[in-house]
KEKE-3310 file (N, C-alpha, C; in steps of 0.2 Angstrom, whole numbers, plus 5000, padded with zeros to 4 digits):
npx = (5004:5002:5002:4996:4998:4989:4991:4980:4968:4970:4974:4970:4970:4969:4969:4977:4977:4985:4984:4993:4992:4977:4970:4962:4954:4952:4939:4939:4939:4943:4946:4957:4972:4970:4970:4980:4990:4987:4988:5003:5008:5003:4990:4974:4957:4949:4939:4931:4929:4921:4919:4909:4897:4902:4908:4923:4928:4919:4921:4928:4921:4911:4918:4928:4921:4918:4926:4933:4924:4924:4917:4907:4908:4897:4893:4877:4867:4867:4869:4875:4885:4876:4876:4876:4886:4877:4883:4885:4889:4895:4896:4906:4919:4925:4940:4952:4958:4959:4952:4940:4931:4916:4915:4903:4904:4898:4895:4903:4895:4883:4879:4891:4904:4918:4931:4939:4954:4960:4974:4983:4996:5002:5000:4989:4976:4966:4952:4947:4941:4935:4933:4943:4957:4977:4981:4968:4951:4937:4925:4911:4898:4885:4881:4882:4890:4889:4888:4901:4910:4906:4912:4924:4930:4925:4936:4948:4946:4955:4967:4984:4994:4989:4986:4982:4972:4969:4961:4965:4979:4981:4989:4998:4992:4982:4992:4998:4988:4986:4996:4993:4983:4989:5000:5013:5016:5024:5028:5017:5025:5038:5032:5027:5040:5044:5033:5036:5048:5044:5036:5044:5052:5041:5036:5019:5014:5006:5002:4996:5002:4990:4991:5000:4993:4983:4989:4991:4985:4972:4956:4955:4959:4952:4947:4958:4964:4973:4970:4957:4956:4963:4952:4943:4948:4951:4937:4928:4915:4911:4895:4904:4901:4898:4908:4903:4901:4913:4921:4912:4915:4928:4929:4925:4933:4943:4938:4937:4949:4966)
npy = (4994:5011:5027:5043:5061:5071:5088:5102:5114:5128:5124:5111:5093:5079:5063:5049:5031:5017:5001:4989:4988:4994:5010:5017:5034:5049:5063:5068:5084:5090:5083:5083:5082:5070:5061:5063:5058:5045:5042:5044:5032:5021:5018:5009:5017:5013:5014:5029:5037:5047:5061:5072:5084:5095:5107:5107:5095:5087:5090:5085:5069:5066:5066:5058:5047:5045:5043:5032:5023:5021:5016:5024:5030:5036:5049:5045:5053:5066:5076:5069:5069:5059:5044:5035:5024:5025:5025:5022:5026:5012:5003:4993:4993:4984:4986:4987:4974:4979:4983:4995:5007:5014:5030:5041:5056:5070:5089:5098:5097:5093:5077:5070:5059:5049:5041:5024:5014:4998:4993:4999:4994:4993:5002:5009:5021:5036:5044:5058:5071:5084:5086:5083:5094:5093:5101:5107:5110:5108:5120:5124:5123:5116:5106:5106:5114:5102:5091:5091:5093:5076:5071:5072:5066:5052:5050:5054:5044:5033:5023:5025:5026:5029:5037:5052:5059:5070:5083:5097:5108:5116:5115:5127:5138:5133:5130:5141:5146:5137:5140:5151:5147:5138:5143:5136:5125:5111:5100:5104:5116:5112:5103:5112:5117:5107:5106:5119:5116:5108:5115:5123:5115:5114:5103:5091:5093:5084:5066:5067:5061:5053:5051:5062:5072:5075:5077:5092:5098:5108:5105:5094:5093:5101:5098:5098:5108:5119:5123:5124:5135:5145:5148:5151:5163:5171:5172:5180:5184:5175:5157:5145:5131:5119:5102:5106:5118:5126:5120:5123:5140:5140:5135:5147:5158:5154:5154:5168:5172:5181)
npz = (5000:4995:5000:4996:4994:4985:4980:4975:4971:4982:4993:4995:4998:4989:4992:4989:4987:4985:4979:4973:4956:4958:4964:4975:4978:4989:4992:4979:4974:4962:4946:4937:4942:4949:4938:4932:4942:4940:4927:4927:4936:4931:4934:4938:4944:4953:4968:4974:4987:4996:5010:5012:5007:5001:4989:4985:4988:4979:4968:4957:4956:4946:4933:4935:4940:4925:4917:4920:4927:4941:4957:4967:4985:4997:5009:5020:5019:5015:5000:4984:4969:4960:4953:4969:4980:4994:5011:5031:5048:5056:5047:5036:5023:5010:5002:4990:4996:5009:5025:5029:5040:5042:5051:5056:5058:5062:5060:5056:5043:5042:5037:5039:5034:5039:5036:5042:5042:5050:5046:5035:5026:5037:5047:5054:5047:5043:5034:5037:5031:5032:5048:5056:5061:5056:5073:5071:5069:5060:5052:5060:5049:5046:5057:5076:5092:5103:5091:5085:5095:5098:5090:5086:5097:5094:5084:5092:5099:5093:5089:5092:5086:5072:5056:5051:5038:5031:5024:5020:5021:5032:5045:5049:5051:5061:5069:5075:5079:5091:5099:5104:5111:5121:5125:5133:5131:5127:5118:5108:5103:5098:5088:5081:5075:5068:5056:5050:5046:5036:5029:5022:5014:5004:5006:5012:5029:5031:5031:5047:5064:5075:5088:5091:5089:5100:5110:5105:5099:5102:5101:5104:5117:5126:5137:5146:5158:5155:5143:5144:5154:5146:5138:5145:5150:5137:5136:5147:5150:5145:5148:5154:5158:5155:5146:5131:5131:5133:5122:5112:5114:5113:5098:5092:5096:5090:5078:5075:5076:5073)
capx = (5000:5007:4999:4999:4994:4988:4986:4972:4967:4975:4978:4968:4974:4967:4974:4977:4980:4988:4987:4997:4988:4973:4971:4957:4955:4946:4937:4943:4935:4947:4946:4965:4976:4969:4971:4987:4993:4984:4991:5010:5009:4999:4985:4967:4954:4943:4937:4930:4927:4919:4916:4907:4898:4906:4913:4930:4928:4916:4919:4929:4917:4907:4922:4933:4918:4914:4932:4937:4920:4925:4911:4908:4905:4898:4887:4869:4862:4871:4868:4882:4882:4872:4876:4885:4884:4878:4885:4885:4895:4895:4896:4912:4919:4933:4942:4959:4960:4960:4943:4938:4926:4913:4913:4898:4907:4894:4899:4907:4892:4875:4879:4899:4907:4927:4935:4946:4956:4965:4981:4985:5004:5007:4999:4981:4973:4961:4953:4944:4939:4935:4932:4949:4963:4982:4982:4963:4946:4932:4922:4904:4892:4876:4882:4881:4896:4890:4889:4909:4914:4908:4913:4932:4930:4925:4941:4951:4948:4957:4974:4989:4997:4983:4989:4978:4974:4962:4959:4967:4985:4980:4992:5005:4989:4980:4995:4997:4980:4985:5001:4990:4979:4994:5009:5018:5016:5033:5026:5018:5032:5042:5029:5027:5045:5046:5029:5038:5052:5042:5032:5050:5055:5036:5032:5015:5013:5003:4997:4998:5000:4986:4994:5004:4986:4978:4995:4995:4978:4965:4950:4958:4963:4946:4946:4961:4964:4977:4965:4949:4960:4964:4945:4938:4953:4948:4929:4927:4909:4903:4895:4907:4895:4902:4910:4901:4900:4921:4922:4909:4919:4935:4929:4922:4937:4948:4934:4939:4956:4969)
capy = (5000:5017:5034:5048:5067:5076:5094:5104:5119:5133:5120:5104:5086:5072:5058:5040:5025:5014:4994:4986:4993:4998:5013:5021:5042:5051:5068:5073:5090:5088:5076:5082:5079:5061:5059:5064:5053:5036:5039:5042:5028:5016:5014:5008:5019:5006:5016:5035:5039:5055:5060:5076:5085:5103:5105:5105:5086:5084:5091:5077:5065:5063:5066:5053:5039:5043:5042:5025:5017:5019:5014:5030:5028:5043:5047:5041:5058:5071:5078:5070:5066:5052:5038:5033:5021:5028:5023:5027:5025:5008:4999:4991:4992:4980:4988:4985:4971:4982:4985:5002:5007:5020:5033:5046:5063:5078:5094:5103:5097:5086:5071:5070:5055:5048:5031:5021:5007:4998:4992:4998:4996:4992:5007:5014:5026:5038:5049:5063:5075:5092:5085:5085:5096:5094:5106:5111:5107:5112:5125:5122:5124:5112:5104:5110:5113:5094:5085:5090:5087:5068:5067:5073:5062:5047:5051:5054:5035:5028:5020:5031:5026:5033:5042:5057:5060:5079:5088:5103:5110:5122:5116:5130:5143:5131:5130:5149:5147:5132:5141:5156:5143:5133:5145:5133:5117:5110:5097:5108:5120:5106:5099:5118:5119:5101:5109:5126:5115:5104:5119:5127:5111:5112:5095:5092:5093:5077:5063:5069:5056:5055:5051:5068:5077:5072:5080:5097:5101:5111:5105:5088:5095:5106:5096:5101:5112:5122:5126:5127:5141:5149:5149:5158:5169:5175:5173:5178:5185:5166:5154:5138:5126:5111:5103:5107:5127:5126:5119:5130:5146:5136:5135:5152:5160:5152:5159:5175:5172:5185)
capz = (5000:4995:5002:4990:4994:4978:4979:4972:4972:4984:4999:4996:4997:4988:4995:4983:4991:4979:4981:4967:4949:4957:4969:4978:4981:4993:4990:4974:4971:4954:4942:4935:4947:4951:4932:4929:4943:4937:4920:4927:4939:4925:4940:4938:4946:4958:4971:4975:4997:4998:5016:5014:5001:5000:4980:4984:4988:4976:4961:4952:4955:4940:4926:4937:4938:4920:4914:4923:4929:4948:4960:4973:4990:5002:5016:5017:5022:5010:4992:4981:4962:4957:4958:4973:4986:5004:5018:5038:5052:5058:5040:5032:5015:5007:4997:4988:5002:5017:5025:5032:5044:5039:5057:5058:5062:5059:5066:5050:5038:5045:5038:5037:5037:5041:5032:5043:5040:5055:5044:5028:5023:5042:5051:5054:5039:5043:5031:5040:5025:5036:5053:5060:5055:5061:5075:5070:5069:5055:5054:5059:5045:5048:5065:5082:5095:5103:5087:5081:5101:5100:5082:5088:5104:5090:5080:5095:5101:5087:5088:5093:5078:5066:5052:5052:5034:5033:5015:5019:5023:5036:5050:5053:5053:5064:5076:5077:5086:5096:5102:5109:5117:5126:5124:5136:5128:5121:5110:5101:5101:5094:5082:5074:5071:5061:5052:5048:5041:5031:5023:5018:5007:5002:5010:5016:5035:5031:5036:5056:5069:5080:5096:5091:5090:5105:5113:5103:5096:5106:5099:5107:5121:5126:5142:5147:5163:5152:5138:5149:5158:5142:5135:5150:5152:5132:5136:5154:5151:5146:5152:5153:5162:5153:5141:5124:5132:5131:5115:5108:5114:5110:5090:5090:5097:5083:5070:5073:5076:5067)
cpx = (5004:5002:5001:4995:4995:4986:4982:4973:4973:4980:4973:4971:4969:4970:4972:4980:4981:4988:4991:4995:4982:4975:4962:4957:4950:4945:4940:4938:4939:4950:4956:4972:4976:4971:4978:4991:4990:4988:5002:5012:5006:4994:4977:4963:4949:4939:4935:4928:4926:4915:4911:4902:4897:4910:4918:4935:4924:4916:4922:4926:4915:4913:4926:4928:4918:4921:4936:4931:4921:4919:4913:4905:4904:4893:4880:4865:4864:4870:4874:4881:4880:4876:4879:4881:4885:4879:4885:4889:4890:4895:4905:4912:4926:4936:4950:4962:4961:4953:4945:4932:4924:4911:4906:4902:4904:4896:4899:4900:4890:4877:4888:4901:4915:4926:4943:4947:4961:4971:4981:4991:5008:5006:4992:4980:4967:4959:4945:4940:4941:4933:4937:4953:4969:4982:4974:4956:4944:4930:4913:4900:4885:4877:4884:4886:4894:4892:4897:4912:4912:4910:4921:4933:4931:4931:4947:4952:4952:4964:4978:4993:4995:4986:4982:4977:4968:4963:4962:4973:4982:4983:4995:4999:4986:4986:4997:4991:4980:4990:4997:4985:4984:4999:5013:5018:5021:5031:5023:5021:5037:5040:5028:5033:5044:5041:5032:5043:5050:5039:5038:5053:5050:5035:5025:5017:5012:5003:5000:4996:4995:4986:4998:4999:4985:4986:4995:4988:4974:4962:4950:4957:4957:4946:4950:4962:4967:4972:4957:4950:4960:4957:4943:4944:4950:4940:4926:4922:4904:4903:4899:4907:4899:4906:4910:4902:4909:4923:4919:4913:4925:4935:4928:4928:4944:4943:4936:4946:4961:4979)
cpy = (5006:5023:5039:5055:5071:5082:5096:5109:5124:5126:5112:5100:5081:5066:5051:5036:5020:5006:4989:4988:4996:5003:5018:5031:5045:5059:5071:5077:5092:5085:5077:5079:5070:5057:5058:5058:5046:5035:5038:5036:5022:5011:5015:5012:5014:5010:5026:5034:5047:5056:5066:5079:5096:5100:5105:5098:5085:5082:5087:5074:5063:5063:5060:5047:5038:5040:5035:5020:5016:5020:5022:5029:5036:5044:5048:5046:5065:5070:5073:5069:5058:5049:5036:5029:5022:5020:5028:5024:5019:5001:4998:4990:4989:4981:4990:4982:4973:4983:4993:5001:5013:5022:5040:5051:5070:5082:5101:5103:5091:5079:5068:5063:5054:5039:5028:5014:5006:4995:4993:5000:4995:4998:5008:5020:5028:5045:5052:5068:5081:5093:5087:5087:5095:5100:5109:5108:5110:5114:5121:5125:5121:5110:5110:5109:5103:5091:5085:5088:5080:5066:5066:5068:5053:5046:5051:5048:5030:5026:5025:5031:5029:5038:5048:5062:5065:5081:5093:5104:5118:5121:5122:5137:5140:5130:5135:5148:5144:5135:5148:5153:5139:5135:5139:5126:5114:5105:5101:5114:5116:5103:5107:5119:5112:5102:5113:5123:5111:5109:5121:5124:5110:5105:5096:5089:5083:5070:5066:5061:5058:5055:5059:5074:5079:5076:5090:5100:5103:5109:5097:5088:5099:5103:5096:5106:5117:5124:5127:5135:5149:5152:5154:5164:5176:5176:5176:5180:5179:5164:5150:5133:5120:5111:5105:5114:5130:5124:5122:5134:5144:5138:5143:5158:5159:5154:5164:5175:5175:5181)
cpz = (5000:4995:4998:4993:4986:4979:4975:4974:4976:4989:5001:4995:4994:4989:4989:4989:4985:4981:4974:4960:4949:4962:4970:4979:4985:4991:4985:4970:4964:4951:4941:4938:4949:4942:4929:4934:4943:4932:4922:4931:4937:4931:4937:4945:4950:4960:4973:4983:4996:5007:5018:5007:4997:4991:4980:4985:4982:4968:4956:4950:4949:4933:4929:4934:4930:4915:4915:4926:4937:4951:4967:4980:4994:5007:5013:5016:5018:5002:4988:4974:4962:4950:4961:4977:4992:5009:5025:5044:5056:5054:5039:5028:5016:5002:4995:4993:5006:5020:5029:5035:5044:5048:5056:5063:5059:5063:5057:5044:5042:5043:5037:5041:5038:5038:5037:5045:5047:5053:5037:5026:5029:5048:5051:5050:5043:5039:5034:5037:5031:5044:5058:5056:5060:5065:5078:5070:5062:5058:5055:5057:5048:5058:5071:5087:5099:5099:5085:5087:5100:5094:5084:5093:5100:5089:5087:5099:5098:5089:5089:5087:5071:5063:5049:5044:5030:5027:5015:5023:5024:5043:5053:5054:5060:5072:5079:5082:5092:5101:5106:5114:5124:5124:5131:5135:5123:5116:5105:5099:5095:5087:5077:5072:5066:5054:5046:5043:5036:5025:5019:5013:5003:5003:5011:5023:5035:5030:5042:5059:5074:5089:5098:5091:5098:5108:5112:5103:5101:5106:5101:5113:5124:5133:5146:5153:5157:5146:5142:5154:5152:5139:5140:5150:5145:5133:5144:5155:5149:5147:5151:5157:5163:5147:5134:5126:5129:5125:5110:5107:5111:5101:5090:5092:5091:5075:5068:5077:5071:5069)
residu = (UNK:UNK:UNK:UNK:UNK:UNK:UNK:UNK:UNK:UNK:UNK:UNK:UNK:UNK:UNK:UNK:UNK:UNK:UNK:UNK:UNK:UNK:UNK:UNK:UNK:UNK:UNK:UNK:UNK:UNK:UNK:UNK:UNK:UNK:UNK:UNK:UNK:UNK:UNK:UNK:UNK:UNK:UNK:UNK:UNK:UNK:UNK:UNK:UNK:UNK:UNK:UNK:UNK:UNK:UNK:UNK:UNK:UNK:UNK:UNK:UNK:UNK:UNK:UNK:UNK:UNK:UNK:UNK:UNK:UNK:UNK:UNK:UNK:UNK:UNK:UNK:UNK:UNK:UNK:UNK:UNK:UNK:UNK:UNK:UNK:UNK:UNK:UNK:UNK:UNK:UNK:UNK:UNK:UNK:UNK:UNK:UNK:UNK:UNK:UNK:UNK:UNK:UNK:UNK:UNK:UNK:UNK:UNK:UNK:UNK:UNK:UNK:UNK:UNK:UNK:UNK:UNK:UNK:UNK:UNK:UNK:UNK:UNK:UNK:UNK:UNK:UNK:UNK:UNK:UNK:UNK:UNK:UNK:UNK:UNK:UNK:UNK:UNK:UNK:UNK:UNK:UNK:UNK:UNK:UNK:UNK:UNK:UNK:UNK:UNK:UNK:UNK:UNK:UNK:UNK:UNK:UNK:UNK:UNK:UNK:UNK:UNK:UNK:UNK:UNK:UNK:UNK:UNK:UNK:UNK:UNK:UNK:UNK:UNK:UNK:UNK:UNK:UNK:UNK:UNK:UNK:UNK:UNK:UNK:UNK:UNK:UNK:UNK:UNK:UNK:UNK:UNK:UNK:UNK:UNK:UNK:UNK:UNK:UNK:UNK:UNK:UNK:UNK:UNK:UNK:UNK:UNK:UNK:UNK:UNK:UNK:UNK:UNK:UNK:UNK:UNK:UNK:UNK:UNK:UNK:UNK:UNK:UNK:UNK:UNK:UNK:UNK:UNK:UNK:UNK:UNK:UNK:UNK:UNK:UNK:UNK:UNK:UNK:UNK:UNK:UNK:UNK:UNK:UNK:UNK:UNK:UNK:UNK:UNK:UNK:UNK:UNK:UNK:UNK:UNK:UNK:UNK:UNK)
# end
């Protein structure tokens, strides 16, 4: 199995996964990029995984399936081009001999799903679309501050090893945010410099370890004495009852984040 991130547009990823001549892609909101790398790596299109249905996952879709025949898979509860096969959190696909397990993570979008595999290549696969960012979370469109905390809490139960595989390169904005959340947190001091140097040889950040999340990330982290400290300190006129109130302000504070 060979993991591949495909840029797109300004800062998206289209992720391939490769199993010997076929290979599977997740949200490809551009057919070209998935095209050019099939024909240079002489690979058979099998599968499509869409976890959401924003255009910039989606817009590929139909010129990919029409051009190679691949079978679409996406959530059961979301608009996507017809014809695809829904799925929902608690289903498994088998696909390019690895299975995957369809999680339900609405929050960013009502029906948003996550694809994860517990061994592909030797390590755990998860592809997130806009649920979880390294460092970040998505923004919440249709869902409500609950549904993205028990989505993240879903995701954040997963194997320490899980390779954290999110649609967008927005770490080093995101850990600007995280470091005014938890200026004295050395892991992520540490994990923004290896960022900082991965942007500079134009690397992607990505995949993130998950084990490395759940240590850095705020929106991980919400529960936190250190971050619970910092929310009220920036909110100190709101309520913060519980935990959905601290993770609300938490997101809403990083909205307007300069």
């Amino acid at each position: 199995m060979e993991l591949v991130a495909l840029p797109a547009f300004d800062d998206n990823y289209i992720w391939l996964l490769q199993g010997g001549t076929q290979a599977l892609v997740v949200d490809p909101g551009d057919a070209a990029p998935v095209l050019r790398a099939l024909h240079e790596r002489s690979l058979a299109l099998a599968h499509i995984l869409v976890t959401h249905h924003h255009a910039d996952h989606t817009g590929g879709v139909a010129a990919l399936r029409a051009a190679t025949g691949a079978e679409v898979f996406g959530p059961a509860r979301e608009q996507l081009p017809e014809p695809f096969t829904r799925v929902a959190g608690g289903e498994a696909l088998s696909l390019l001999g690895v299975n995957f397990q369809v999680i339900d993570v609405p929050g960013h979008t009502a029906g948003h799903v996550a694809y994860f595999c517990p061994d592909a290549g030797g390590a755990p696969l998860l592809f997130c679309g806009d649920t979880l960012f390294s460092g970040g979370c998505g923004r919440m469109f249709e869902g409500t501050p609950a549904q993205l905390l028990a989505s993240l809490d879903r995701l954040a139960a997963l194997p320490d090893a899980t390779r954290v595989c999110c649609a967008h390169e927005y770490t080093l904005s995101n850990l600007r945010f995280a470091g005014a959340v938890e200026p004295g947190n050395a892991a992520l001091r540490d994990y923004a410099l290896q960022c900082q140097e991965l942007r500079a040889r134009g690397a992607p950040t990505l995949p993130a370890r998950l084990e490395t999340e759940r240590a850095i990330n705020p929106f991980l982290r919400s529960r936190q004495s250190s971050v619970r400290q910092a929310v009220r300190a920036h909110a100190p006129s709101s309520s913060l009852a519980d935990d959905v109130a601290v993770f609300a302000a938490l997101r809403q504070w990083k909205d307007t984040f300069q």
